[in-house]
Structure formats: C-alpha cells, structure tokens
ROBA-305958 format. One record per residue: residue in one letter; z, y, x of N, C-alpha, C in turn. Coordinates in steps of 0.2 Angstrom, whole numbers, padded with zeros to 4 digits, always signed. Example, Ala and Ser with C-alpha at 12.3 -4.5 7.8 and 13.67 -1.06 7.14 Angstrom:
2
A+0039-0028+0066+0039-0022+0062+0039-0016+0066S+0035-0011+0064+0036-0005+0068+0039+0000+0064
***
This chain:
285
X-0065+0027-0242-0064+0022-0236-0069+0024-0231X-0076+0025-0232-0081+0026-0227-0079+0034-0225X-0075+0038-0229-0076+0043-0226-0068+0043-0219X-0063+0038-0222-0059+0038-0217-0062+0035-0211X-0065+0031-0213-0069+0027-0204-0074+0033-0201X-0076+0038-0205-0078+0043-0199-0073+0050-0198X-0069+0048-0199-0064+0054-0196-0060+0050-0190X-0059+0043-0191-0057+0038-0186-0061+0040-0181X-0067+0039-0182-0071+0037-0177-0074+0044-0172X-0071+0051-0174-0071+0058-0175-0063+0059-0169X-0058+0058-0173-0054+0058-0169-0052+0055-0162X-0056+0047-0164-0055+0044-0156-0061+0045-0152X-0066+0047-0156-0073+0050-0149-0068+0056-0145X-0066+0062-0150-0060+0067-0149-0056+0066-0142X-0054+0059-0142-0049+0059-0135-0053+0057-0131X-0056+0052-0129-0060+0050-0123-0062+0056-0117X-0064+0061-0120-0066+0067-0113-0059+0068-0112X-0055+0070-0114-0046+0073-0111-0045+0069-0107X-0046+0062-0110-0043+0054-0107-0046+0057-0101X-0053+0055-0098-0056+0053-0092-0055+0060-0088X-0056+0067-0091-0053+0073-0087-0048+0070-0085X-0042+0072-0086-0035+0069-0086-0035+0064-0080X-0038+0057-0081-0039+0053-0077-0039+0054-0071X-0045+0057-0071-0047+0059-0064-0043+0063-0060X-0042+0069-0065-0037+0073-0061-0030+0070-0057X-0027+0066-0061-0022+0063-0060-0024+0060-0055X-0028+0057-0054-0029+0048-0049-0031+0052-0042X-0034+0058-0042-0034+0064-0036-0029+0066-0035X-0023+0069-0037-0016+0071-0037-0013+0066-0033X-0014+0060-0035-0012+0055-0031-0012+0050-0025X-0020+0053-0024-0024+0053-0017-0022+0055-0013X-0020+0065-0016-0019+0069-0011-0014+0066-0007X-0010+0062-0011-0003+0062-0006-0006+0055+0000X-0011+0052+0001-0013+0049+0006-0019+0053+0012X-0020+0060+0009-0024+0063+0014-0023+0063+0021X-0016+0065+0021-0013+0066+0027-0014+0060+0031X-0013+0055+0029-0014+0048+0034-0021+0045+0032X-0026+0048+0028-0033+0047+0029-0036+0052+0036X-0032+0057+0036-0036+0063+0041-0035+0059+0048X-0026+0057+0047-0025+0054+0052-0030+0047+0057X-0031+0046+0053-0037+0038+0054-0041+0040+0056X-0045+0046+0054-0052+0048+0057-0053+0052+0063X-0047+0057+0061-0048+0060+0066-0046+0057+0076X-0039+0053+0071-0038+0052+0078-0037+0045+0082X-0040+0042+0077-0040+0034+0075-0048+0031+0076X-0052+0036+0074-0058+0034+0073-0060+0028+0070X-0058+0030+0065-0057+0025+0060-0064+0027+0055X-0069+0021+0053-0073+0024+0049-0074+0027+0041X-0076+0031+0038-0074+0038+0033-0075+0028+0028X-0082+0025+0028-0080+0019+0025-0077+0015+0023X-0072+0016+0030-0064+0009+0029-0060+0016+0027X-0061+0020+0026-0056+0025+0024-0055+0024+0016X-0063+0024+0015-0065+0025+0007-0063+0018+0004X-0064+0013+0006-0063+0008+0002-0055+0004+0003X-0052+0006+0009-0044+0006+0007-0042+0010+0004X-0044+0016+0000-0042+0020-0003-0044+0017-0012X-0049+0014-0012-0050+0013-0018-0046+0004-0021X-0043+0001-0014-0040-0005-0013-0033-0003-0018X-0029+0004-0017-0024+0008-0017-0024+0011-0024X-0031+0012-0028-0030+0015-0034-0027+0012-0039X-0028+0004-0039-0023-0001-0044-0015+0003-0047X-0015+0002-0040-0007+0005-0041-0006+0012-0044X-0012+0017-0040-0009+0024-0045-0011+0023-0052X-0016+0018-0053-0018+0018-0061-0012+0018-0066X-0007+0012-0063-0003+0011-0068+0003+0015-0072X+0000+0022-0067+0007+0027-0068+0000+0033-0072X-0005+0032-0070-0009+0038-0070-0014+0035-0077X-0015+0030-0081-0014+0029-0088-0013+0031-0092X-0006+0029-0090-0001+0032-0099-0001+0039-0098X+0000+0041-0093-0001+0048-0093-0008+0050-0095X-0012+0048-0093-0018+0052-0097-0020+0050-0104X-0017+0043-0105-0017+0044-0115-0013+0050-0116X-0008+0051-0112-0003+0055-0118-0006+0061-0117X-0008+0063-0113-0011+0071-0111-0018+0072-0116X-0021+0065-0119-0026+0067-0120-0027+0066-0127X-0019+0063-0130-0018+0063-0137-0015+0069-0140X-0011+0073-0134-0007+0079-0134-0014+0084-0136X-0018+0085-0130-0024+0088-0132-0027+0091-0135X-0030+0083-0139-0035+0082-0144-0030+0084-0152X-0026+0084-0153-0020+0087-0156-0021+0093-0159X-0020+0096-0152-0020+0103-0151-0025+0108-0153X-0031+0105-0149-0037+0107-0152-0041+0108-0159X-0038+0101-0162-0039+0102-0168-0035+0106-0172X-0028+0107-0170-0025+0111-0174-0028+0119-0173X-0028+0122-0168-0032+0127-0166-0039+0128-0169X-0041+0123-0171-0050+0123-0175-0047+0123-0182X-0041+0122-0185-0040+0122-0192-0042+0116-0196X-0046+0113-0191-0046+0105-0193-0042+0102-0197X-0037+0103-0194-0027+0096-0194-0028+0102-0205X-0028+0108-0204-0028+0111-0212-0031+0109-0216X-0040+0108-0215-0045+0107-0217-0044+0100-0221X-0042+0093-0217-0040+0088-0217-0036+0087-0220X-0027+0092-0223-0024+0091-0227-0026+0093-0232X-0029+0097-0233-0031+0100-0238-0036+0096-0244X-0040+0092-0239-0044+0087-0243-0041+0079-0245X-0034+0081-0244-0029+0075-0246-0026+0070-0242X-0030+0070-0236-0027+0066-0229-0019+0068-0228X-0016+0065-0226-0009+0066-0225-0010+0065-0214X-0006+0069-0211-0007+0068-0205-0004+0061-0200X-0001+0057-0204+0000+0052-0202-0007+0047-0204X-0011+0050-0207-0017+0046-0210-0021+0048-0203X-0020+0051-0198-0024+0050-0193-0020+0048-0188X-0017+0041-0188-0013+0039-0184-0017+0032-0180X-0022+0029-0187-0024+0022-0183-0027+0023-0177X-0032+0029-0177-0036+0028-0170-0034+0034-0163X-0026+0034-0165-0022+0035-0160-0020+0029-0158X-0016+0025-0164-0013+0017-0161-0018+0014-0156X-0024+0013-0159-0029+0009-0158-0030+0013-0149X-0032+0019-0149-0031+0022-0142-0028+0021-0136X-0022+0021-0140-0013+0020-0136-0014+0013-0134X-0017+0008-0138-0015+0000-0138-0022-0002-0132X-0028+0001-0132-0033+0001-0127-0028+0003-0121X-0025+0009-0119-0022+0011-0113-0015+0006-0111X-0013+0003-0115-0008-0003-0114-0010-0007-0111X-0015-0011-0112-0021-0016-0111-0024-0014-0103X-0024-0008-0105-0029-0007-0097-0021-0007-0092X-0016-0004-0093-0009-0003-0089-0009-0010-0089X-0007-0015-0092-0006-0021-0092-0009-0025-0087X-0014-0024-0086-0021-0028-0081-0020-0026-0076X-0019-0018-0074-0018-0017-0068-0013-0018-0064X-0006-0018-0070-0002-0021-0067-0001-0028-0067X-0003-0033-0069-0002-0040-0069-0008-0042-0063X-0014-0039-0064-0018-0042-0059-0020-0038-0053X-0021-0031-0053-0025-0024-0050-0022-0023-0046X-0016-0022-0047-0009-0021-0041-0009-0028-0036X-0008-0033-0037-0006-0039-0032-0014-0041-0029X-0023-0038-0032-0026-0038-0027-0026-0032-0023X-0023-0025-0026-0025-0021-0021-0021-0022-0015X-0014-0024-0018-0010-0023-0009-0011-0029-0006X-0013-0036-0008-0017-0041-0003-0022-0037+0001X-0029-0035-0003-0034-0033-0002-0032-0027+0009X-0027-0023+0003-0027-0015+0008-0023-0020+0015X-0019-0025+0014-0017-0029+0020-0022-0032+0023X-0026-0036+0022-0030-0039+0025-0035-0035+0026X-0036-0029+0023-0043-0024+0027-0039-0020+0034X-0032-0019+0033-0028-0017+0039-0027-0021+0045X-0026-0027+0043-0027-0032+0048-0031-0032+0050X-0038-0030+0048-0044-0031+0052-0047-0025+0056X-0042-0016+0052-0044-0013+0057-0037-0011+0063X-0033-0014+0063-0029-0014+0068-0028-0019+0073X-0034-0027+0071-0036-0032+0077-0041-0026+0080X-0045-0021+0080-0049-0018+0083-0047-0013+0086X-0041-0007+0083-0038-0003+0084-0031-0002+0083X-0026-0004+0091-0018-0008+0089-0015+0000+0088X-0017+0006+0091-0013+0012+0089-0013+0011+0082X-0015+0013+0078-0015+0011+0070-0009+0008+0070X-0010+0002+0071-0003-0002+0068+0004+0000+0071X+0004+0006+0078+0009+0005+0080+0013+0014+0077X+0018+0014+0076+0020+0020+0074+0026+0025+0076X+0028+0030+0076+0032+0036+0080+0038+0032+0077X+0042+0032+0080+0050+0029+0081+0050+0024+0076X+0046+0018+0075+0047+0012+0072+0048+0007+0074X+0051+0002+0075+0051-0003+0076+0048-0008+0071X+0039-0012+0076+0035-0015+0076+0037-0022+0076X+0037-0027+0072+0038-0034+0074+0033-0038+0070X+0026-0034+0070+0018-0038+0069+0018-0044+0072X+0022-0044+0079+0020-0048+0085+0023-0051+0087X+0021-0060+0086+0025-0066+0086+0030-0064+0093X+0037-0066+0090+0044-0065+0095+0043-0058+0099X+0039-0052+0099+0040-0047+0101+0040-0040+0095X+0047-0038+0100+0047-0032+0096+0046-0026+0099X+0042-0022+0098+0040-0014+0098+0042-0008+0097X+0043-0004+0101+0048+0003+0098+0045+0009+0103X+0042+0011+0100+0039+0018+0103+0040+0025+0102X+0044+0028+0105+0046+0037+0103+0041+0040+0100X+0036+0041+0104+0030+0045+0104+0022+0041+0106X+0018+0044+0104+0012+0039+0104+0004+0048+0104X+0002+0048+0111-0004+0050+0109-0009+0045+0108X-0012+0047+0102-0020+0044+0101-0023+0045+0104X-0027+0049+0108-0033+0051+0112-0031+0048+0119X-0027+0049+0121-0025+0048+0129-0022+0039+0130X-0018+0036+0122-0015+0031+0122-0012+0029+0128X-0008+0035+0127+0000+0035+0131+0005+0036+0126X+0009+0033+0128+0017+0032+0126+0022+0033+0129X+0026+0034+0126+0034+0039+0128+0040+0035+0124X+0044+0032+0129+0050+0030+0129+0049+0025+0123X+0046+0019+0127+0047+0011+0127+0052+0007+0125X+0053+0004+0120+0058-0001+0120+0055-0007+0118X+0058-0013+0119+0052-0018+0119+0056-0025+0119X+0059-0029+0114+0061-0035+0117+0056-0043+0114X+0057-0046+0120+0053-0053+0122+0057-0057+0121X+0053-0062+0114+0058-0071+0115+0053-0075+0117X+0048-0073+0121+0041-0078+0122+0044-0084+0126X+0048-0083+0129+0052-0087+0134+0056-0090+0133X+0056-0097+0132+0060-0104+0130+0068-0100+0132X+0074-0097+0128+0079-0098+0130+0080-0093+0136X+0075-0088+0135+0074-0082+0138+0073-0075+0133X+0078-0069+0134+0075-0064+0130+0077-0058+0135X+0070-0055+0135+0068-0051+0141+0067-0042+0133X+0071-0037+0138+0074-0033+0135+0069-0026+0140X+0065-0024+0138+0060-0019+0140+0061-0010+0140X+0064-0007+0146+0066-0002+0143+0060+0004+0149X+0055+0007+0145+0052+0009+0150+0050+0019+0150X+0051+0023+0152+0049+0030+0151+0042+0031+0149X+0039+0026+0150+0031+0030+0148+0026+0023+0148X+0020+0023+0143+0015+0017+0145+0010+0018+0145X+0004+0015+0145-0002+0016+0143-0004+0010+0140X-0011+0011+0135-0013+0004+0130-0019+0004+0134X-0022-0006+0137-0028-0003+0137-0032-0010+0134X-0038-0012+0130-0040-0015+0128-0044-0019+0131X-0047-0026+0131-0053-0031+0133-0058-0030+0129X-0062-0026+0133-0069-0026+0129-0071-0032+0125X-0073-0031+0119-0077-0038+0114-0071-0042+0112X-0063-0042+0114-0059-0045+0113-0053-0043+0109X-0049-0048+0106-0043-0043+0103-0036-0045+0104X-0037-0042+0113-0034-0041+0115-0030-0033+0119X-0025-0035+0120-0022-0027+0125-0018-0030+0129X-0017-0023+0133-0013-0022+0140-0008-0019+0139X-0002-0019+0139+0004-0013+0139+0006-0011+0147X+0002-0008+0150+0007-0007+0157+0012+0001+0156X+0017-0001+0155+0023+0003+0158+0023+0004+0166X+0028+0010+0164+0029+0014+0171+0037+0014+0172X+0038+0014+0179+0047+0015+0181+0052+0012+0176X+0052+0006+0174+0056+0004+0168+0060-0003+0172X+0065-0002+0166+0067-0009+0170+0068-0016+0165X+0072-0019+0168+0068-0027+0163+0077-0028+0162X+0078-0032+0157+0086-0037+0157+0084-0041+0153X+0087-0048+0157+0085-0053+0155+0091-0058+0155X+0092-0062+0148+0098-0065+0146+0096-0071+0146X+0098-0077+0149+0094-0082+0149+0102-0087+0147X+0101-0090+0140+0105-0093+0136+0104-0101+0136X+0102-0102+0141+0103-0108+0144+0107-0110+0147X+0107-0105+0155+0111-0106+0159+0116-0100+0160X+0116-0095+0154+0123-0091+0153+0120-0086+0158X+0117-0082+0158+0117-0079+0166+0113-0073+0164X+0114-0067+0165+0108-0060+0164+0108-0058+0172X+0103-0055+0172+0098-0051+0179+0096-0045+0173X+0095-0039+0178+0091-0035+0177+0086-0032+0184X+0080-0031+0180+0074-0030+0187+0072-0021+0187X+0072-0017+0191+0066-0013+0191+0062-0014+0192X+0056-0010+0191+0049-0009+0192+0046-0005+0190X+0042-0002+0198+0037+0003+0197+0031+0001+0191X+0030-0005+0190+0024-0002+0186+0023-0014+0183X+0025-0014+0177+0023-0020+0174+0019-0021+0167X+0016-0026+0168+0010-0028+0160+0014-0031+0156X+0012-0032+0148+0013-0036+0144+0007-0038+0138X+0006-0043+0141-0001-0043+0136+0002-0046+0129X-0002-0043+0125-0002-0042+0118-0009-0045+0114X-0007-0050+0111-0013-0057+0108-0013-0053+0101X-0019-0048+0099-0018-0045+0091-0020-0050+0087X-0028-0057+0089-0029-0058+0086-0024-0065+0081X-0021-0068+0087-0016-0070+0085-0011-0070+0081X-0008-0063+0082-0004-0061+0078-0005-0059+0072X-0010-0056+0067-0013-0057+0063-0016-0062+0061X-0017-0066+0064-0020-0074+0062-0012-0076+0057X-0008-0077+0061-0003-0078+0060+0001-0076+0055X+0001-0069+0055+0003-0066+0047-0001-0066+0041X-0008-0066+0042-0013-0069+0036-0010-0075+0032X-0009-0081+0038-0007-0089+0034+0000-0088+0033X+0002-0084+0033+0011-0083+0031+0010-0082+0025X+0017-0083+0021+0018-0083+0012+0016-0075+0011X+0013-0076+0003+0013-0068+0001+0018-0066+0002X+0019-0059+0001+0025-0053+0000+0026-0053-0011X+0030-0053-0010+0031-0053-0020+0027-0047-0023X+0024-0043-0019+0023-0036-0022+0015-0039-0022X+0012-0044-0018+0007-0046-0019+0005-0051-0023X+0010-0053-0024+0007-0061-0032+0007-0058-0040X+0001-0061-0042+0002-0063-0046+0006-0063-0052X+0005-0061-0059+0012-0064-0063+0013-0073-0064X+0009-0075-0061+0005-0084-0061+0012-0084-0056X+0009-0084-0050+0014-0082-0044+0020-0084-0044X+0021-0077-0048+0026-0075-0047+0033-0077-0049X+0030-0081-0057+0033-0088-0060+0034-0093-0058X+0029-0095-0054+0029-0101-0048+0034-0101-0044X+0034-0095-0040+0039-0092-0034+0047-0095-0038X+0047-0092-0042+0052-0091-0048+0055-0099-0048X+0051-0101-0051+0052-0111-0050+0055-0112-0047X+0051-0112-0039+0051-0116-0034+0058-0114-0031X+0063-0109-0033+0068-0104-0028+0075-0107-0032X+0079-0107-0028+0087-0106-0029+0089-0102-0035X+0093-0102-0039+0093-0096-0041+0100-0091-0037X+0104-0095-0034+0110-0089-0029+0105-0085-0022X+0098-0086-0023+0096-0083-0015+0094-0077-0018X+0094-0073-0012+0092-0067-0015+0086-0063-0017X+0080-0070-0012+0074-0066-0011+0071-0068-0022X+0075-0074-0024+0076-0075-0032+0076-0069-0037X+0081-0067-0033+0082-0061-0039+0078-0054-0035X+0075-0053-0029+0071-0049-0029+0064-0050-0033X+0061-0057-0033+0056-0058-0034+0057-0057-0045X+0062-0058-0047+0062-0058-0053+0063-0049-0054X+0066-0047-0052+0064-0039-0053+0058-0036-0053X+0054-0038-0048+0046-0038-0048+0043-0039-0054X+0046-0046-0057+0042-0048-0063+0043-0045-0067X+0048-0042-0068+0050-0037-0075+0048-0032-0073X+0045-0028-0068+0045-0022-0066+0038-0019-0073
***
C-alpha cells in the first residue's frame, strides 16, 4: 500500500508541469485573439498599457473555462506518453501493477480540474464580464471614441441613437452620421450629416458632436406634422457621465449573474417570456 501511495504521488507530481505549460500556452492563444483590439486602445485610443492589462486579466475567467479541460487532458495525454517512452508504463507492469492501477491520481487530477472549471464558471465568468463592464464605463466616460464603433449602431445613450461609417482616432472626425433623437417630449429628430467632429469639456464628461452640411427631420407625434431643416453646421451635446450612470444602476445582463442570480432571475420571470428561457440556457450552459 505505501508503495502504491508513492507511485500516486509520482504520477500526479508527473502532471502538474504539462498542466501549467499547457495552461499558459492556451490562456496566450487566447489572448492573442484580443491583441488586435488591445493595440487598437493604445495606439490610437491612448488608452493606458495598465487598463489594457487588467481588462485583459478581467477577460481570463472566461478563457479559463475552455483552457482547463484542455490542459488536464493534454497534460494527462503527456504524462502518459512520457512514461511510456521511459518504459516506465512496462517497469510498472512488470512489478504487478495493472495500468488501470494508475488511474486514482488521474481521477483525483481530472476531479481538482472540474472543481477549478466549475468556479470559474459559476463565479469567474459573471465577475469577469461585470468587472471588464464597469472598467469600460469608466474608460469610455474619459474617452467616447472607444465606445463608438465603424458601422454600429450605438444606443449607450439615453433616447439617442448613433451610427457612424467611419471614425478617425487621431483627428476625431467622422464620416457619414446617422443619428436619431427622442430627447424631445413627442419629438423625434432624425440626424443625417456627411462628416463631424468630437470635441470634449476639459475636466468634464462631457462632448460636443458638431456636424457639417446635414440635415435634420423632425416628426413631431403630437401635432401629426414633419419638417425638415438644413444646416451648414449643428451641435449635439452628449452627457457620457450620465449615461453610464444610468446603465451602471440598470439590471445585470444574464451572462453577468451569478448561479445565485440566476436562479432568482428564474423565479421572479414568466415562464412564456422569452428573456425566461434565455436566462435558463445560461444556467445550463
């Protein structure tokens, strides 16, 4: 018996370096596929290497959950291999071990990597995409290009919607505006402009959108009536701290709760509505 507890103990030392090689390797694979819009932050965002690194590290939760299992299995596949290649796996039969006799401190292995999946999905995952939200909030109240994107339609911003062709960084000009306004009691003003510029209130978070050559239509569902206006050149101010304020105190997203949550959500819902059975897929996920 004490000679089986140090074969145990022999085989699962065995996996650990594969595992964390493995780990690592994976959890960079994974990364990579967010360089592109890390480079993009820095470069042209000025966005600091700091808030770069630690929404990156907000983001690991989620690659963990896939990048795990994978590296138990890589590192049991491995440790396997190697032994068999050292004559080990022969050695070992030979002295009357059967090869399923070295199977606890792979269970045991396998059941530690379940354990760690489990956690990260149940808890790792709904801080990270909280966390990587509210760190984005806070670098897009500072910096609005960030949150605005090439042919997206933007609705961060109470009753206004945003749509930008094109977007230089550096110059923070914009190309082919589209823009609709329900700021307006019983008025929706419909913004179509060829070109803008952003400009910001020092110490404030606050912007400016002035468009160029655009015109305005305006439906005003009161009194049944549309006008439309040109103009060589009009403002729309843009309240980011607000607006962010405002999505902060708004309900989680399901991909951000809890399994606690998520159960609650579950409770408190219909079961004919839809957002029911999305948030129950979440939970099995």
């Amino acid at each position: 018996m004490k000679i089986n507890s140090i074969i145990y103990r022999y085989v699962f030392k065995e996996m650990i370096p594969p595992f964390v090689i493995n780990l690592m390797f994976f959890t960079f694979v994974f990364l990579m596929a967010e360089m592109l819009k890390v480079t993009n932050m820095v470069v042209n965002y000025s966005v600091g290497v700091f808030t770069v690194l630690i929404m990156l590290a907000y983001s690991t939760p989620y690659f963990l959950t896939f990048v795990i299992p994978m590296s138990i299995m890589m590192a049991v596949l491995l440790t396997f291999l190697r032994l068999s290649s050292d004559n080990e796996v022969v050695a070992l039969k030979t002295s009357g071990m059967s090869i399923y006799g070295l199977l606890p401190p792979v269970m045991l292995f396998c059941l530690i990597g379940c354990l760690l999946t489990l956690f990260m999905t149940i808890y790792g995952m709904p801080w990270g995409r909280l966390s990587v939200k509210e760190l984005t909030y806070k670098v897009v109240s500072s910096n609005l290009e960030i949150g605005l994107k090439n042919r997206t339609f933007n609705d961060s911003f109470k009753d206004v919607v945003l749509y930008v062709n094109k977007i230089n960084p550096k110059s923070k000009e914009l190309q082919d505006i589209f823009i609709e306004d329900k700021r307006t009691q019983s008025i929706i003003s419909t913004v179509v402009a060829p070109k803008g510029k952003l400009f910001s209130e020092p110490g404030k978070h606050i912007y400016h959108l002035l468009l160029y050559d655009g015109i305005i239509y305006q439906v005003d569902l009161k009194n049944r009536s549309a006008n439309s206006i040109d103009f060589k050149t009009y403002e729309i101010r843009l309240d980011i701290k607000k607006s962010t304020s405002t999505l902060k105190q708004g309900a989680k997203h399901r991909k951000e709760m809890s399994f606690a949550e998520l159960k609650q959500y579950l409770n408190n819902r219909a079961r004919k509505d839809t957002k029911y059975y999305n948030a129950l897929m979440e939970l099995h996920k």
